[in-house]
N, C-alpha and C positions, 0 to 999 in steps of 0.2 A: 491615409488620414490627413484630412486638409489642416492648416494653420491653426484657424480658428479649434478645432477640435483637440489640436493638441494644445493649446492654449488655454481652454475648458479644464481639461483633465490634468492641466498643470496648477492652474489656480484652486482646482476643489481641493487635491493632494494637498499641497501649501497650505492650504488654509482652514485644513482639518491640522495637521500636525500645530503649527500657529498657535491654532485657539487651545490645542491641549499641553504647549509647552508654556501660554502667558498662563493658564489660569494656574499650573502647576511648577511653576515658576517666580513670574513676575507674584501673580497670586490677587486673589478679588479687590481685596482695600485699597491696593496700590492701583488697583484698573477704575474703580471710582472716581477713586479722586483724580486721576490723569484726564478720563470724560468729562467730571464736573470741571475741571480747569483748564481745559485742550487749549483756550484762548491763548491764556499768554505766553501755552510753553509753545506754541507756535511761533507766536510772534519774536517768541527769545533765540528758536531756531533758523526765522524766515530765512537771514541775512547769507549765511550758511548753506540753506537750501539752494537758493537763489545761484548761486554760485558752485555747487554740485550739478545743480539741472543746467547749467551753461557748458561744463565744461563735457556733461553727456549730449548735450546736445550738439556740441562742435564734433565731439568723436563720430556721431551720427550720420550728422549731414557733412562730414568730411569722408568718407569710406572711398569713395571714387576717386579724389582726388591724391588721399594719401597713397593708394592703387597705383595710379599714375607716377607719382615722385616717388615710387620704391622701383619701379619695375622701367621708367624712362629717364630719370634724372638720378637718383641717388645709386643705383644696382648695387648694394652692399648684402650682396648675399650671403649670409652666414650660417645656411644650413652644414654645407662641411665642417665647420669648425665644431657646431653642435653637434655634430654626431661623433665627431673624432674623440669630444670631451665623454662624449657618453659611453665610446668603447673604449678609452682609457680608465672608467670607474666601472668596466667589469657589464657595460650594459645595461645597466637595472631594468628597462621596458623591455626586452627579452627575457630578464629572468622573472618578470613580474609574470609574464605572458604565459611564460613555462607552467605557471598555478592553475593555469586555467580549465573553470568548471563552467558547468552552467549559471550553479547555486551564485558562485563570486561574480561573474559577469552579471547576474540580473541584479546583487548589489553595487557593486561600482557604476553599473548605470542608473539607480536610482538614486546616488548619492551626488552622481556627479549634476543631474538634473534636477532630480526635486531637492537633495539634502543641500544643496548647493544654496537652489532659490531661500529655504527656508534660514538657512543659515544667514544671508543677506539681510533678511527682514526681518528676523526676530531682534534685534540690537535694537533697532528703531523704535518696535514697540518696549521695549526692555526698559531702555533707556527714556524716552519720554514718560515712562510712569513714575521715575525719580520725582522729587521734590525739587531738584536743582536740574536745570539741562546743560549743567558743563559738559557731561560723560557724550550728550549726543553730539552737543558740537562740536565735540573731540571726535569722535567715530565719522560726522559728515567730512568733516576737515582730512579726516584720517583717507576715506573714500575718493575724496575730490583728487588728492595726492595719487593714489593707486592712479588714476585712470588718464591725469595728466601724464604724469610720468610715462605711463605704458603709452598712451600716446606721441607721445616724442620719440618713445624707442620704436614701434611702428611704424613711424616715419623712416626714421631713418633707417632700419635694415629691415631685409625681406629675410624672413626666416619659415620653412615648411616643417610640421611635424611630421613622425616615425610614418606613420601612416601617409604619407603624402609622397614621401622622401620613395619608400622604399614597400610599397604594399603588399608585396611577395614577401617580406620580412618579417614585416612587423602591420599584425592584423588590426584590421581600426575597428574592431568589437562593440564598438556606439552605434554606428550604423544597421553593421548585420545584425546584433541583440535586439536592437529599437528604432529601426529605418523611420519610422514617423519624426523620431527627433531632430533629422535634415531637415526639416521644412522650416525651422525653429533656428536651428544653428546655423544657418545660410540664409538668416534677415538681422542677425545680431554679430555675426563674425564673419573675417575672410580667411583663409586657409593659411595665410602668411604673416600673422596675428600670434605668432607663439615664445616669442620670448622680448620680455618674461611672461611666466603662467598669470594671468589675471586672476582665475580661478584659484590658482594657490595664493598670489597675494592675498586678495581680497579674504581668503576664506581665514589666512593667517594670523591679518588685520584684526579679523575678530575675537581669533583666539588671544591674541597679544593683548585688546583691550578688553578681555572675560577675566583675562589675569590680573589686569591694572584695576580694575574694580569689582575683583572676587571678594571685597567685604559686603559690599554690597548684592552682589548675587552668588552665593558659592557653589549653589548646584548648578549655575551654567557654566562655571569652566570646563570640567571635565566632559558636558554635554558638547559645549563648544569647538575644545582639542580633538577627541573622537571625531566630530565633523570634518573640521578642518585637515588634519591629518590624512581621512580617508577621502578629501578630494583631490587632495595632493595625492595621492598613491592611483587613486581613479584617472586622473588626464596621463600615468606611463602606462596603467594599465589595459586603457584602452585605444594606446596608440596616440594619442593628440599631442603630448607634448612629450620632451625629452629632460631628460634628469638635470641639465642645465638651465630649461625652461623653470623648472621647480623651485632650484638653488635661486635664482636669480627672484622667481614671486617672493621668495622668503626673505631675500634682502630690501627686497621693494617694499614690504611688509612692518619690516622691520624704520625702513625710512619715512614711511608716511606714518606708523604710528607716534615716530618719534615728533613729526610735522604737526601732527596732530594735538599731541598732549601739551607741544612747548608752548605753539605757537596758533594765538586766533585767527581768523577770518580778517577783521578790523586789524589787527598788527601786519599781516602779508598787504595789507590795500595800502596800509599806510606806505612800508617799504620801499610799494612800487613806485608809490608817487612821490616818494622824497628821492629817489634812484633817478627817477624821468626828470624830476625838477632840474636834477645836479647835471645829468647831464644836458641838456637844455639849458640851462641858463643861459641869457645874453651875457658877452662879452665887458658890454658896459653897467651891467649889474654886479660882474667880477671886478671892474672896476674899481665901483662905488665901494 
């Protein structure tokens, strides 16, 4: 199945589920009025945006290079260490592995791809049907963190999942269950991309801010948890990442949302440039 096609069959899934968790969720009145008034919560979100799509964009068009600086300048390999922590708590992606049906494998791959995406993009919509868009710019701010962060840790260490490390061991059941979804995973990731789990942060993130504003939506916490939970249990189950990959999304998780809720867009800009000022300054400005 080529790219496009699995890209088809990923955006209908997504966005059947989508349209039946906003209306049953978010719910009609609140979908009104976010259409009749998209203008300004946009414009409340741009600054935000602007600044998530930057820092996805550097992860993008940096792949090759960061490539480079792991495997010819930095070599901090840290797969041994991640597997040694993983068989000092007993394994769990072997013992996850040991469950194995068909029934669980065709869920954990559909959780970890479509429940994944959906989970992603239903906050967005969730959250821009508010009446206020703090909660979003809390969630982008929360996002922009996940993915600088895991950026930085990608730079600096090369780290391979179970699957990678040791394929006789430990089975990579994404592949053999749904070999189409290589086409897909191999223009959005590199193999050496696993700690921490982005897919557990990120999905964490969610759940963390489903809880921080469970008065306002309280049937999407436990909708959220469930998700979240089972993609974290999805990337040992099917080999991609290692139980320290997970622990470490869920700290990452836990630090961007805290990034998130404290701290704006405009406060972090401000920072940097009262930071750069101080360091820069002229000598006969310290003077004066």
């Amino acid at each position: 199945m080529a790219l496009l096609d699995v890209l088809l069959e990923l955006t209908l899934i997504v966005a059947t589920m989508l349209v039946a968790a906003t209306l049953a969720i978010v719910g009609p009145r609140r979908i009104v009025a976010a259409i009749r008034d998209f203008r300004w919560r946009l414009e409340a979100c741009l600054l935000p945006l602007a600044v998530l799509a930057a820092v996805l964009l550097l992860r993008w068009s940096t792949q090759d290079v960061v490539q480079r600086l792991e495997r010819r300048v930095l070599e901090n390999n840290i797969t041994p260490q991640l597997s040694a922590f993983d068989q000092a708590m007993l394994e769990p992606v072997i013992v996850l592995q040991s469950f194995q049906t068909e029934a669980l494998t065709s869920f954990f791959v559909f959780i970890y791809i479509y429940g994944y995406a959906f989970l992603l993009i239903f906050p967005f919509i969730a959250y821009f049907a508010l009446e206020e868009m703090d909660d979003l710019s809390t969630l982008i701010l929360s996002f922009t963190a996940n993915y600088a962060i895991g950026l930085l840790f990608y730079t600096l260490f090369i780290a391979y999942g179970p699957r990678n490390l040791s394929p006789e061991l430990f089975e990579g059941l994404l592949y053999t269950a749904f070999p189409q979804s290589g086409a897909l995973t191999h223009e959005i990731n590199q193999n050496t991309n696993v700690f921490p789990s982005l897919h557990t942060s990120l999905s964490m993130t969610v759940f963390f801010l489903a809880w921080v504003t469970r008065e306002k939506y309280p049937s999407w916490v436990p909708v959220a948890g469930f998700l979240a939970i089972s993609v974290a249990l999805s990337t040992m189950y099917l080999g991609i990442h290692w139980f320290s990959d997970v622990v470490a999304g869920t700290v990452l998780a836990l630090v961007s949302v805290y990034i998130g809720v404290n701290y704006t867009v405009e406060e972090i800009v401000d920072g940097i440039r009262t930071f750069v000022a101080s360091r820069f300054q002229s000598p006969k400005a310290d003077g004066e």
